[in-house]
N, C-alpha and C positions, 0 to 999 in steps of 0.2 A: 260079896255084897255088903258085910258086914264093915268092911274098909273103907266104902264108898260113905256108906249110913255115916262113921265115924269121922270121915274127913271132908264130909261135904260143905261145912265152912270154908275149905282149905279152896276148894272150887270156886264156891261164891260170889266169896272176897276179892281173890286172886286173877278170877279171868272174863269178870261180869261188869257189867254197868261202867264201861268204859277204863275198865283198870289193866287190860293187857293187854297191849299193841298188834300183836298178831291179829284179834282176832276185829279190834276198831279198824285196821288198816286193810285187812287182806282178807279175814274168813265174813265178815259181816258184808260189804261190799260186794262181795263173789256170789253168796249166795243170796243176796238180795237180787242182782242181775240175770243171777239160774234160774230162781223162783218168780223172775218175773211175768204177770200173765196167771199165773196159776190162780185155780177157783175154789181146790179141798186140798189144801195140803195135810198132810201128819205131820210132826218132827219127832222122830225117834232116838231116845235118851235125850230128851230136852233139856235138863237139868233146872237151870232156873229159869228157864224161858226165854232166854235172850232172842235165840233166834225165829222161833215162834212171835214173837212180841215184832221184831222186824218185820217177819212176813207178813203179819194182820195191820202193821203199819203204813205199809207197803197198801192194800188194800184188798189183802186176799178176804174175801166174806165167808170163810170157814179155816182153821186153822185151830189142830189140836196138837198137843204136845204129851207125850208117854215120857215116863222114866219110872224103873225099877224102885227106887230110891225114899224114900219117905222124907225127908229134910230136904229133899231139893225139891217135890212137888210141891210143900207144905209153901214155901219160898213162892214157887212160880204162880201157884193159887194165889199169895197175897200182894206181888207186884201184876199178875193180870194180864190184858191184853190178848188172849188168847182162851180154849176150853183146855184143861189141865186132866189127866189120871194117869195112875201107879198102873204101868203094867211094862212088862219085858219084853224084850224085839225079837225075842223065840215064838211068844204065845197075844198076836196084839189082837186084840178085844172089838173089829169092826167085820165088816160083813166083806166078800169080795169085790172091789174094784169102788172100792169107797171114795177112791185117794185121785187124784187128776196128777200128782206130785206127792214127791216122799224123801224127806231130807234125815242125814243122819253125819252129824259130824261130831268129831274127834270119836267115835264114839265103839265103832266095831272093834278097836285093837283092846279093847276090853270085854269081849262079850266069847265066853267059852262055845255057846251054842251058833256059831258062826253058819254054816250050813241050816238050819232051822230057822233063822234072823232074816236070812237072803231066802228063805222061801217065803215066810211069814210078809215083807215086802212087797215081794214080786205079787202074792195073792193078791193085798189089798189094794194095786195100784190097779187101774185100767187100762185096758190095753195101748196105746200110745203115750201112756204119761210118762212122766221120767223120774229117777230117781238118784236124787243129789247127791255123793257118796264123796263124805270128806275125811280124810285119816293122814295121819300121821306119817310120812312120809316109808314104806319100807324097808326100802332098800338104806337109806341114807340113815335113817333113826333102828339097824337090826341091833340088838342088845350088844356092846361091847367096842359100839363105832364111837369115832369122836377125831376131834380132830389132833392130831400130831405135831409137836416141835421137836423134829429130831434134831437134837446137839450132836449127834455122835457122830452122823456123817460130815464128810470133807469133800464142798460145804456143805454146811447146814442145811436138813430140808423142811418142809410142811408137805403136812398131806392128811387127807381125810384115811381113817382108815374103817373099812369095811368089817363087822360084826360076822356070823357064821349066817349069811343072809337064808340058803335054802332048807334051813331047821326051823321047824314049829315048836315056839319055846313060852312058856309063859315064864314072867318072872314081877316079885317085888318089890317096885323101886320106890327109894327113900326119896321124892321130890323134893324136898325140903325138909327138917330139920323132926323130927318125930309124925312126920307125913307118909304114908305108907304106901301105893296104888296098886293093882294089878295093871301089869300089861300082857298081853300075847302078840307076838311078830309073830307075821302071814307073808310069804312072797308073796310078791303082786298076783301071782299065776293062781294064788286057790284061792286067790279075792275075787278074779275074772274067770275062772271056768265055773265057780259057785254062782257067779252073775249069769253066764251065759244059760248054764243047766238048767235055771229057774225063766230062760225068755227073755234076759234083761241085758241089752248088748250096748257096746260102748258107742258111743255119740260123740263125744269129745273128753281130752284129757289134759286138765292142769299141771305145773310142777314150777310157782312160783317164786322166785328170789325172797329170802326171809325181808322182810318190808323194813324204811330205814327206823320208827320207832321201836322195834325191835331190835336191831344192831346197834344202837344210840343206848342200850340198856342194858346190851349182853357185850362187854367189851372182847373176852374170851371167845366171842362167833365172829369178830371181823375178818379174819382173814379167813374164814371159810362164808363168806358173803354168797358165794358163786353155788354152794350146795341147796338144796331146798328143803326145808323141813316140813313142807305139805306137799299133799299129794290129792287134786278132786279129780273123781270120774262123775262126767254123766252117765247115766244107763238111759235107754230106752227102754220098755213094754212093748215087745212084740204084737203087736196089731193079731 
């Protein structure tokens, strides 16, 4: 948490208020169209609000935002749009089935209490609502994948290569240049039996082409275009 606290500028800046294509072209869109309709939503680890800010824009008439974080709350309090508090997606602060919808993106491949987070969820949602689950792609993004120019073969190949996908590993990555973050990989399978356990079964499943403002920035991902770096589940609340 203390890495979060420290680089939450790094977040801000970087992927707020129309500054990173991924999220103006494919994650904001996406979850505007999921959350459409919705009456209470939560967003869990909100950060600055962005998405929160979309949904009440949208015209959802209740929509609160959580994150762990103190510089990112502080943030999402002063651009608005939404009801703001500091609390964690282990332990969130509302009463049962508060929630009609419950969105949480980029946001679980960082949270240790994984199992505690998906119950904490499933609680607050009511029974039919749904829960918007956006992460980082697992299989494609497991620590140690990327993609390949091999010279040594005759000929030459490309190829994505695959990370130790079925290990549960947290690790520190340097995003940039004295930027630090936690991540943890999850195979898909303890994201969805952890969904399933807590009542929360799958509805439908994304696994969208990286968007072209994103490839137009990232020269080094053009030839792996065809891979996806997100991954959204709907869950349903079992009735």
């Amino acid at each position: 948490m203390d890495l979060w606290e420290s680089h939450a500028d790094w977040w801000i800046e970087g992927f707020t208020e129309g500054a990173d294509a991924e999220y103006e072209e494919q994650i904001l869109p996406l979850a505007a169209a999921e959350l459409a309709g919705a009456r209470r939503v939560l967003d869990v680890g909100c950060g600055d609000g962005q998405v929160s800010r979309l949904v009440s824009t949208g015209g959802c008439p209740l929509v609160v935002g959580v994150d762990p974080t103190w510089n990112q709350i502080r943030v999402a309090a002063q651009r608005g749009g939404a009801a703001f508090a500091r609390a964690g997606a282990a332990s969130l602060p509302f009463a049962a089935a508060s929630f009609d919808a419950v969105v949480a993106c980029l946001v679980f491949e960082h949270i240790r209490e994984v199992d505690a987070a998906i119950a904490e969820v499933a609680r607050v949602l009511q029974p039919g609502g749904r829960f918007c689950f956006f992460l980082n792609h697992p299989l494609l993004q497991t620590p140690n994948s990327g993609w390949i120019d091999d010279q040594v073969l005759d000929p030459p190949e490309q190829y994505w290569r695959i990370g130790p996908y079925l290990v549960e590993d947290e690790t520190i990555e340097e995003v940039e240049k004295g930027v630090f973050i936690p991540f943890i990989h999850r195979p898909l399978s303890r994201y969805l039996n952890a969904l399933a356990a807590n009542g929360l079964y799958l509805d439908r499943m994304e696994e969208p082409a990286p968007p072209p403002g994103f490839l137009a920035r990232a020269e080094e991902y053009a030839a792996a275009a065809t891979i996806p770096r997100l991954l959204y589940l709907r869950t349903v609340k079992r009735p």
